[in-house]
LOKOLVO-539039 format. One record per residue (C-alpha): x, y negated, z negated; residue in three letters. Coordinates in Angstrom, 2 decimals. Layout:
BEGIN
[[X; Y; Z]; "Ala"];
...
***
This chain:
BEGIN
[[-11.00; -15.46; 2.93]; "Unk"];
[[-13.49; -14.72; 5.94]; "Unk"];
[[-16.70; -12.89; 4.49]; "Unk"];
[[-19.31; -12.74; 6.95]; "Unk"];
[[-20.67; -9.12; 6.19]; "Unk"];
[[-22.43; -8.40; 2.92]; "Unk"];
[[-19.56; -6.47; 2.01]; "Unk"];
[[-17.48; -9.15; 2.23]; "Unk"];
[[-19.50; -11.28; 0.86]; "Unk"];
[[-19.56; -9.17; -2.58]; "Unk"];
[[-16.55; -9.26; -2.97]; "Unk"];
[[-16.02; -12.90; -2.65]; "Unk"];
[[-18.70; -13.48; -5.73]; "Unk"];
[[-16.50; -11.48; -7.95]; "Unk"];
[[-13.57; -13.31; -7.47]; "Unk"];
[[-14.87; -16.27; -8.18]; "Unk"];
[[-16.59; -15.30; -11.03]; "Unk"];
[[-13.30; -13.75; -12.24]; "Unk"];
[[-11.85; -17.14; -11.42]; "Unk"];
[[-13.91; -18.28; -14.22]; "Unk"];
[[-12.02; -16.29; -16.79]; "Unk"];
[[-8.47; -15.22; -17.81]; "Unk"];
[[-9.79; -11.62; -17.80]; "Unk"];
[[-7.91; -8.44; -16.10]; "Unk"];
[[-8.83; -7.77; -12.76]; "Unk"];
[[-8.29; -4.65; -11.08]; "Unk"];
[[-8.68; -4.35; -7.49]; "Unk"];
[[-8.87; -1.35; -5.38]; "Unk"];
[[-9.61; -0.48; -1.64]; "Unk"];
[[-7.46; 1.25; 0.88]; "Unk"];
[[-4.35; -0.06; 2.26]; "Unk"];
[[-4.40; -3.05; 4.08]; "Unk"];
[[-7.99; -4.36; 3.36]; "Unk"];
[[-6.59; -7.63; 1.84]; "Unk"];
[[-6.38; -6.59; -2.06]; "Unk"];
[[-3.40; -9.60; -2.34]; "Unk"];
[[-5.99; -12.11; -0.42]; "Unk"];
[[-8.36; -11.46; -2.97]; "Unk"];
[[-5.43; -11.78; -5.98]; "Unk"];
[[-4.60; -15.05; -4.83]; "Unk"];
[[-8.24; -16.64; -4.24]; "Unk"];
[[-8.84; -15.72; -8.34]; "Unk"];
[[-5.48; -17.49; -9.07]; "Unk"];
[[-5.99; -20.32; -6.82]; "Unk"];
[[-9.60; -21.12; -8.18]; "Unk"];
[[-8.86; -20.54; -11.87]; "Unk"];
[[-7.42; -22.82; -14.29]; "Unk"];
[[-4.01; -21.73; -13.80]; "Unk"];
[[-4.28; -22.76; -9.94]; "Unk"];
[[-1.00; -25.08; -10.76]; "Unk"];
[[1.24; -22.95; -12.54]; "Unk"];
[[2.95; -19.93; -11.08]; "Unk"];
[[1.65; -16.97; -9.30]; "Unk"];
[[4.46; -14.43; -9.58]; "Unk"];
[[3.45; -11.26; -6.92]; "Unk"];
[[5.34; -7.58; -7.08]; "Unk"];
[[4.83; -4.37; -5.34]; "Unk"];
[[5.52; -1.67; -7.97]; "Unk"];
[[5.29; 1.11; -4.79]; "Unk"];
[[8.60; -1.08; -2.97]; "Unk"];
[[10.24; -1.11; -6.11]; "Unk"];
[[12.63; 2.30; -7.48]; "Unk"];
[[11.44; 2.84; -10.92]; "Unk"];
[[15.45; 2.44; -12.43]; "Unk"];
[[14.99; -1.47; -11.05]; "Unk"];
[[11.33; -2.10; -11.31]; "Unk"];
[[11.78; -2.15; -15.08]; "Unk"];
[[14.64; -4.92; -15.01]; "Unk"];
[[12.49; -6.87; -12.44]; "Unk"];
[[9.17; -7.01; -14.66]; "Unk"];
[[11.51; -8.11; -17.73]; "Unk"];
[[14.72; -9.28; -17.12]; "Unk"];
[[17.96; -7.85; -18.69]; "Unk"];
[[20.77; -10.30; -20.05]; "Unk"];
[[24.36; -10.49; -18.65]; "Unk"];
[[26.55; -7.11; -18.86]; "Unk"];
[[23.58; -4.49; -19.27]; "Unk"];
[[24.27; -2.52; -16.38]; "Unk"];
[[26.79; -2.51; -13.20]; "Unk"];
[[26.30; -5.66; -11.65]; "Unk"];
[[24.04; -7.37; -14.13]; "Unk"];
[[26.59; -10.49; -13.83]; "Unk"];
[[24.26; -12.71; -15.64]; "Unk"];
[[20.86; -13.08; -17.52]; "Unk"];
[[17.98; -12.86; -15.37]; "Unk"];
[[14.33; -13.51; -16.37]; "Unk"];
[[11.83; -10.99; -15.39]; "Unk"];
[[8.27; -11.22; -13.11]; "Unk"];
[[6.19; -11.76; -16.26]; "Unk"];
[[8.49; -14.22; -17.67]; "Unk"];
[[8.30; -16.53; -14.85]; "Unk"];
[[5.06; -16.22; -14.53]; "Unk"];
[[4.60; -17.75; -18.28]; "Unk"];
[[1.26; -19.54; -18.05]; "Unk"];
[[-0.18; -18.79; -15.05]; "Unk"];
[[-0.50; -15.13; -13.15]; "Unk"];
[[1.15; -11.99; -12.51]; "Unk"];
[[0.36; -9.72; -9.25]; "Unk"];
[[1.28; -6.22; -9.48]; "Unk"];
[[0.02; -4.39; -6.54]; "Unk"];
[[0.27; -0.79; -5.96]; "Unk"];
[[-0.11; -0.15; -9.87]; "Unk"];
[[-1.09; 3.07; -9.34]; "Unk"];
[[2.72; 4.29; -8.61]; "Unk"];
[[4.27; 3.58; -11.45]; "Unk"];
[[5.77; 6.19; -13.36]; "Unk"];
[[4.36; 7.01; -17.41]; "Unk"];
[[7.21; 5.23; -18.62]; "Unk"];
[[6.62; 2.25; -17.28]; "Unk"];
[[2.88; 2.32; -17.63]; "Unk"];
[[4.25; 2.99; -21.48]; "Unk"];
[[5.95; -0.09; -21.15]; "Unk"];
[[3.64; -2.16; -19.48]; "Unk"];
[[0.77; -1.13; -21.59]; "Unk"];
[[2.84; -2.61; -24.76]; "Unk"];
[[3.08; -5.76; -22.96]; "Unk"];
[[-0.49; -5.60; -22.21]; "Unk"];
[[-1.62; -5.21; -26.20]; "Unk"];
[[1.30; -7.48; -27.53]; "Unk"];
[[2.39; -10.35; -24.76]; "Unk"];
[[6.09; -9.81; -25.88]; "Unk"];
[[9.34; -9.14; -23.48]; "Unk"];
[[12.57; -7.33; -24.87]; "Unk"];
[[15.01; -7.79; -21.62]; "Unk"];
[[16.75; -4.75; -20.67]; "Unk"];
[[20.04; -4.23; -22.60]; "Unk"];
[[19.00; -7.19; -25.71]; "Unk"];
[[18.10; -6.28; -28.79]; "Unk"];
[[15.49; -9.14; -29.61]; "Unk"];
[[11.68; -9.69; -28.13]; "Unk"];
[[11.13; -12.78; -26.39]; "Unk"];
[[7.96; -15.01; -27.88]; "Unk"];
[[4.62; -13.78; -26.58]; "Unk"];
[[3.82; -14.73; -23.08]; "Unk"];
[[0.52; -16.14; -21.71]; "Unk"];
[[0.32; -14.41; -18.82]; "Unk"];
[[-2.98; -13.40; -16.86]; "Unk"];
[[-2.70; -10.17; -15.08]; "Unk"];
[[-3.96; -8.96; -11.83]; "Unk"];
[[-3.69; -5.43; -10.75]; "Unk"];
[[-4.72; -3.62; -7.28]; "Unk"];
[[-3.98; 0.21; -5.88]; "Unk"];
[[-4.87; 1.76; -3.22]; "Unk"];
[[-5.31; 5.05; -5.22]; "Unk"];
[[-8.22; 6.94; -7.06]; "Unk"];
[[-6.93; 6.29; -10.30]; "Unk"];
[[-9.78; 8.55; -12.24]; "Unk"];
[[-8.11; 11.51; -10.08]; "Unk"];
[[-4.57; 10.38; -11.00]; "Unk"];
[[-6.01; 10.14; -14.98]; "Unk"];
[[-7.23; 13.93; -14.40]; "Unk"];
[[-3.97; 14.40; -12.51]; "Unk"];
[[-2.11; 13.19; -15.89]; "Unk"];
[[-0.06; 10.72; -13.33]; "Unk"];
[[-1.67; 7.60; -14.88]; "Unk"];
[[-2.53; 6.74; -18.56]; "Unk"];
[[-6.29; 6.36; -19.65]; "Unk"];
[[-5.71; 4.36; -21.89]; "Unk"];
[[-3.74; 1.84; -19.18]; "Unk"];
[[-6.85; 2.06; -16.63]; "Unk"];
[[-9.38; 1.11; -19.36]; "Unk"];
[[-7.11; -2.14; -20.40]; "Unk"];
[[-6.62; -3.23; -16.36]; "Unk"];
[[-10.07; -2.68; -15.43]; "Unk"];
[[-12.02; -5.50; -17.47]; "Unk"];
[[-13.54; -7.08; -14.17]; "Unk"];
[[-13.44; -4.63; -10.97]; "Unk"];
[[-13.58; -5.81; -7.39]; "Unk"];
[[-13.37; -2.93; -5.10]; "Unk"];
[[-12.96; -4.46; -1.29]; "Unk"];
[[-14.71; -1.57; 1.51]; "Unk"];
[[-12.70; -0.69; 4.55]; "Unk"];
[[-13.18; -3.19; 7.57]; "Unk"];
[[-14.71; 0.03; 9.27]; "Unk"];
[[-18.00; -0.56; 6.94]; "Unk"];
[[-17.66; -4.64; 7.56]; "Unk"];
[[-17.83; -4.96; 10.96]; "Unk"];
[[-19.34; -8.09; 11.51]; "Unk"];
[[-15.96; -9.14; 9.79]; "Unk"];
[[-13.74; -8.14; 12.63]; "Unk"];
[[-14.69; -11.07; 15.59]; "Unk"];
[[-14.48; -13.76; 12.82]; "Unk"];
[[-10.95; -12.23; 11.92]; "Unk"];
[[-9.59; -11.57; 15.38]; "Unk"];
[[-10.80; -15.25; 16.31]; "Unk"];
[[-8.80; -16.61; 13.49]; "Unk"];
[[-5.79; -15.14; 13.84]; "Unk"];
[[-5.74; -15.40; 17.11]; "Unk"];
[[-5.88; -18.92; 17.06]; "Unk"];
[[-3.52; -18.58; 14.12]; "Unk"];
[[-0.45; -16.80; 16.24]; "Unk"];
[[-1.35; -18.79; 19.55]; "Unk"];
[[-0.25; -21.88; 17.41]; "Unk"];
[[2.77; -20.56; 15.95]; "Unk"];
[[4.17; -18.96; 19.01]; "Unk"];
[[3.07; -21.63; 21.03]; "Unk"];
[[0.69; -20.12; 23.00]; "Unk"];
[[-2.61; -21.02; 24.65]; "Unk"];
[[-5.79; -19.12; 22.48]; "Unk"];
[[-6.94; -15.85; 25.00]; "Unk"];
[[-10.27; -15.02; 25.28]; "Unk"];
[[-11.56; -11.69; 24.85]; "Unk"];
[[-13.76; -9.55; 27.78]; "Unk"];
[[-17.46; -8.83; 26.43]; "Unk"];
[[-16.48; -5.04; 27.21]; "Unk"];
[[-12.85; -6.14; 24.90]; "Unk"];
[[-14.71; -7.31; 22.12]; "Unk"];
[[-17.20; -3.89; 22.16]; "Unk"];
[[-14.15; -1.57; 21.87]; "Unk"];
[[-12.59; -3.79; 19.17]; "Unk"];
[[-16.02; -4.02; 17.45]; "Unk"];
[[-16.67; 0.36; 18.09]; "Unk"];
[[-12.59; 1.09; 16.76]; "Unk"];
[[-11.95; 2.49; 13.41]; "Unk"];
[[-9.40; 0.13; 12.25]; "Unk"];
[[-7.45; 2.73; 9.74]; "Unk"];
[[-4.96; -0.23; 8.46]; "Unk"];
[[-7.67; -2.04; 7.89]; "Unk"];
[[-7.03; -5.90; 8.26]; "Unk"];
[[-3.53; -5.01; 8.05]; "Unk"];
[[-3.34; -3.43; 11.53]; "Unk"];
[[-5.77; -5.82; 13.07]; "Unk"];
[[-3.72; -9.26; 12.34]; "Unk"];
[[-0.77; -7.44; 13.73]; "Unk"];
[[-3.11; -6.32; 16.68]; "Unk"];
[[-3.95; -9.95; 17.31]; "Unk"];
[[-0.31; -11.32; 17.57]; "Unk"];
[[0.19; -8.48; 20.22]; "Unk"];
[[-1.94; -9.94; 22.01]; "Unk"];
[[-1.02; -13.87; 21.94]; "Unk"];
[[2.30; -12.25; 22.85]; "Unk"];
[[1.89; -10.06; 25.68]; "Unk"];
[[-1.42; -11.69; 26.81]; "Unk"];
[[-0.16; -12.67; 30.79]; "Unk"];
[[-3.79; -14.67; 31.54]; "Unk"];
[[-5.54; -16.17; 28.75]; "Unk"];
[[-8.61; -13.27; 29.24]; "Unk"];
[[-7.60; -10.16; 27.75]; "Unk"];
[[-9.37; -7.00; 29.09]; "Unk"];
[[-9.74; -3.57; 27.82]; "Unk"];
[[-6.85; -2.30; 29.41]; "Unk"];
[[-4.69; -4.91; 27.69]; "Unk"];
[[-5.09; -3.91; 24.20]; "Unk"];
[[-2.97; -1.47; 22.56]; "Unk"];
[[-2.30; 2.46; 23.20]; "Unk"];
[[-3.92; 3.80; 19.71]; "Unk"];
[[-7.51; 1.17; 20.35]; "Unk"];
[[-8.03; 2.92; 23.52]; "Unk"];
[[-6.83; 6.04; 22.63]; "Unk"];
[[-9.52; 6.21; 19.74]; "Unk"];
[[-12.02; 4.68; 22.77]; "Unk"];
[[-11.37; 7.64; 24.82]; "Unk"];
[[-11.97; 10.10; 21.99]; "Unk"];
[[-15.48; 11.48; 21.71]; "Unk"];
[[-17.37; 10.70; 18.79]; "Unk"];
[[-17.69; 13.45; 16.61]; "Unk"];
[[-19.55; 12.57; 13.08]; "Unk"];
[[-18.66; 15.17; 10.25]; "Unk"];
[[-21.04; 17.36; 9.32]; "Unk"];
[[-22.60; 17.31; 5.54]; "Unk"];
[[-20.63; 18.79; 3.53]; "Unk"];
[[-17.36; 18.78; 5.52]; "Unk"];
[[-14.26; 16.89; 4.08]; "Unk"];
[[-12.37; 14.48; 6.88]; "Unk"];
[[-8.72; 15.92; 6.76]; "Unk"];
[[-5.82; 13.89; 3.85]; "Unk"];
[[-4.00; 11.46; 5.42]; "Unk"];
[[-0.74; 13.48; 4.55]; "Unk"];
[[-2.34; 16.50; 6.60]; "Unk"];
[[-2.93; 14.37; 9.61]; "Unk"];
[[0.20; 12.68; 9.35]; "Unk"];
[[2.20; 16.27; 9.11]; "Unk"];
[[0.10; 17.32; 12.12]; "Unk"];
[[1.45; 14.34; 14.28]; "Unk"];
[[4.77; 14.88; 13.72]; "Unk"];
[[4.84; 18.75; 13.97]; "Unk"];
[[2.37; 19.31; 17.03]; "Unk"];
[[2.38; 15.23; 18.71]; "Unk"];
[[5.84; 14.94; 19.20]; "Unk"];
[[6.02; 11.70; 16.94]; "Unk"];
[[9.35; 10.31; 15.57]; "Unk"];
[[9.63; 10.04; 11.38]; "Unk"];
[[11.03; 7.15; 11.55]; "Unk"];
[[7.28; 5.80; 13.75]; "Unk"];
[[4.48; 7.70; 12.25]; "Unk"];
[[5.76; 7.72; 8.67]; "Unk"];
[[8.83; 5.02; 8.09]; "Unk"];
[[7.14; 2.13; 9.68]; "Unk"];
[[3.83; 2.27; 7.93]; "Unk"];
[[5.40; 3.24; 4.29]; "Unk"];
[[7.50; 0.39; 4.67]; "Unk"];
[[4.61; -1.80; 5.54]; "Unk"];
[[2.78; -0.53; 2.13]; "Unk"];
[[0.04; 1.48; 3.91]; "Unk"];
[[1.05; 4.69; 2.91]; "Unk"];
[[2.32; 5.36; -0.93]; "Unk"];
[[5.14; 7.12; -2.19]; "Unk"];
[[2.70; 9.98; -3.18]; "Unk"];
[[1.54; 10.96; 0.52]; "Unk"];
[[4.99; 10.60; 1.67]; "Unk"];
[[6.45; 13.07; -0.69]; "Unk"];
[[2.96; 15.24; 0.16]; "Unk"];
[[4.15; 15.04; 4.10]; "Unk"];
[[7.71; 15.98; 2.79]; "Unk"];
[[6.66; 19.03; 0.63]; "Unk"];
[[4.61; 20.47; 3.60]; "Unk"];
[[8.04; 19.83; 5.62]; "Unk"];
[[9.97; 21.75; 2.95]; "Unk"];
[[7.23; 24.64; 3.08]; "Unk"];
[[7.61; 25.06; 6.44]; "Unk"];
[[11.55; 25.01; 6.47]; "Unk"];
[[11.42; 27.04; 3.09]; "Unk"];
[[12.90; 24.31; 1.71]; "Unk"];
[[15.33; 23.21; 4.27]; "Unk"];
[[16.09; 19.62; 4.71]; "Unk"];
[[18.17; 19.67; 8.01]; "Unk"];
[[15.54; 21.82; 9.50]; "Unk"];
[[12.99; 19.29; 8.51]; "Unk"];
[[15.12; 16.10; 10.35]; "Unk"];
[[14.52; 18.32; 13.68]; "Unk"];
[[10.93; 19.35; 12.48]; "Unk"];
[[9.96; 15.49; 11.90]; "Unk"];
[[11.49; 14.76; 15.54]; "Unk"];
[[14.72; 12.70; 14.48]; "Unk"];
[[18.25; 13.58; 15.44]; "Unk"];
[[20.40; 15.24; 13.35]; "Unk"];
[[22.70; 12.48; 13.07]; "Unk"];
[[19.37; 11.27; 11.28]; "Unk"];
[[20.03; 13.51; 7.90]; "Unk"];
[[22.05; 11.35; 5.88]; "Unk"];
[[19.83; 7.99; 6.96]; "Unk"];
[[16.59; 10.36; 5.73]; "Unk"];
[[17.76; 11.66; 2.41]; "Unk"];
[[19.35; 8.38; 1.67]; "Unk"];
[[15.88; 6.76; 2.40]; "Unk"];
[[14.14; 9.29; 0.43]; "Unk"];
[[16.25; 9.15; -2.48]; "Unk"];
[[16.38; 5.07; -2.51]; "Unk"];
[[12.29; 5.21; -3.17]; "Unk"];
[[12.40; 7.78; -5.07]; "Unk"];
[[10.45; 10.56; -2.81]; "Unk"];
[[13.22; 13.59; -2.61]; "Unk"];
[[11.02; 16.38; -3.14]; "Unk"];
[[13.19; 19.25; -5.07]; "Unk"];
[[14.37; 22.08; -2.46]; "Unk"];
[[14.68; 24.94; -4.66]; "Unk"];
[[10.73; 25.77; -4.94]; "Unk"];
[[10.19; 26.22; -1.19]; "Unk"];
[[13.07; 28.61; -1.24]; "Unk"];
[[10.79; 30.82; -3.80]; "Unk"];
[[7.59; 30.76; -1.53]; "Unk"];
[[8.76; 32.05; 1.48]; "Unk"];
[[6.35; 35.14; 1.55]; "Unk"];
[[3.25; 33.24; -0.36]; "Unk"];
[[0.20; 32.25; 1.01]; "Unk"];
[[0.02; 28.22; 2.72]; "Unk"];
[[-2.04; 27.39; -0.72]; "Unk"];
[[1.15; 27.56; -2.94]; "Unk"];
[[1.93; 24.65; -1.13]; "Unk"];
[[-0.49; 22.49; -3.11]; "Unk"];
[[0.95; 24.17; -6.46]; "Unk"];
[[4.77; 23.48; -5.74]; "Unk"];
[[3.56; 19.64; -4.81]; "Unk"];
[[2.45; 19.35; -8.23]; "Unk"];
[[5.41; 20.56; -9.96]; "Unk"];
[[7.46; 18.56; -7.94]; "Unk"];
***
């Protein structure tokens, strides 16, 4: 972990002071700002460093499997359960469990994963015996406000209060700047060596507009910025014009600091905005970052249920309002359905005449 800001450097004293301990972490910060970085420091400077570190993403996972893959489930439970198969926390006996993205799991599994929590036992799905008590430290991270999901009723109290014994919260790289030459310098070097590639050097005028950009995926975006470049650097100095589209887009966009008081616009608005008024594809603006866990099943079925309201509750409307072909529909309900993000129809067929705030109301019931 590079921590050259203070930021950084804050949050690099907590994990290894949680290192010291087999106490629940929680860590939260938006998506992309290295939450799993942080999971696997603890682990790998604790006392459990040598036995397994067993990672999950509860958001990647549909809720009818995520239950089977946290416990197991023994031979003829369900179609295609061939054999017995041990669960996440079972293989993880003795040493660490990362669940990232805790924050979307539904009550029942928060239910189930708070017994775990109080007792250390594991009933596979489909026996009818508990496995022995497991020693099993666990880590937790979301990108989510969970106090607002508690207030929400979306996540237990009772489950926040027994994940968050030791808290690390990591800031956005947008408040760590000094972080982002050391970064871009290592990976750099990082993907010239893999790809085989000589290590480009970066304009003074490059490393200002790097320095000056937002970075909205966070560490996330700017690794995958830095192989871009190794790859489609054609000298080994890379000027401004060289970097990509959305860095100099940002560059060319004046600065305009909110005003006290004002709110900076959801994520879920400003996505809905670039695919109803920018011409951007679904399948670009929303698919590709959901799939690469920066955006949570929540926002997407926020950007769907402003779709629907729009449609009045259409879904082939919405393939053509979210710019994909209409061959498309099957491929997006399918997609939908398989992570579990199918916003019901029927309300947006009821609120054809109301006012763009029942919007908010028919989310919630969905």
């Amino acid at each position: 972990m590079i921590a050259v800001s203070e930021g950084a450097r804050v949050v690099l004293e907590d994990a290894e002071c949680a290192a010291r301990s087999d106490a629940k972490v929680l860590i939260t910060g938006e998506s992309g700002v290295g939450k799993e970085v942080v999971a696997r420091l603890i682990h790998q400077r604790s006392s459990r460093a040598s036995l397994p570190l067993a990672t999950i993403n509860c958001a990647g996972v549909p809720d009818s499997l995520l239950e089977s893959e946290l416990f197991g489930h023994v031979k003829g439970s369900f179609t295609d359960a061939y054999r017995d198969k041990r669960g996440w926390l079972e293989s993880a006996n003795g040493g660490t469990i990362f669940m990232d993205e805790v924050g979307e799991m539904s009550l029942r599994m928060q239910a189930m994963l708070l017994r775990f929590l109080e007792t250390g036992e594991i009933q596979r799905v489909g026996s009818d015996r508990r496995l022995p008590p497991m020693n099993v430290r666990v880590i937790t991270a979301t990108n989510r406000r969970l106090f607002e999901a508690i207030a929400d009723k979306t996540f237990r109290e009772d489950l926040y209060y027994r994940l968050n014994v030791v808290h690390i919260a990591i800031p956005p790289l947008r408040q760590r700047g000094e972080d982002v030459q050391p970064l871009l310098r290592y990976f750099l070097g990082k993907f010239a060596q893999s790809h085989a590639r000589a290590v480009p050097e970066l304009t003074p005028e490059t490393w200002d507009t790097l320095q000056n950009y937002q970075w909205p995926g966070n560490v996330r975006e700017l690794k995958n910025v830095a192989e871009r470049l190794v790859l489609k650097a054609r000298t080994t100095l890379i000027d401004v014009d060289s970097l990509p589209v959305e860095i100099l887009r940002d560059r060319r966009r004046p600065a305009t600091p909110a005003a006290p008081g004002i709110v900076t616009v959801p994520i879920h608005e400003e996505l809905f905005t670039r695919l109803t008024s920018g011409n951007e594809s679904f399948w670009s603006a929303v698919y590709e970052p959901f799939m690469a866990r920066d955006l949570t099943r929540r926002t997407l079925r926020e950007i769907v249920a402003l779709g629907l309201y729009q449609t009045r509750g259409n879904y082939r409307l919405l393939v053509t309002l979210f710019n994909m072909p209409e061959r498309d529909y099957k491929r997006f309900l399918h997609f939908l359905r398989k992570h579990q993000c199918h916003v019901p129809f029927q309300d947006f067929r009821m609120v054809r005449a109301a006012a763009p705030g029942v919007v908010g109301e028919c989310r919630n019931a969905s």
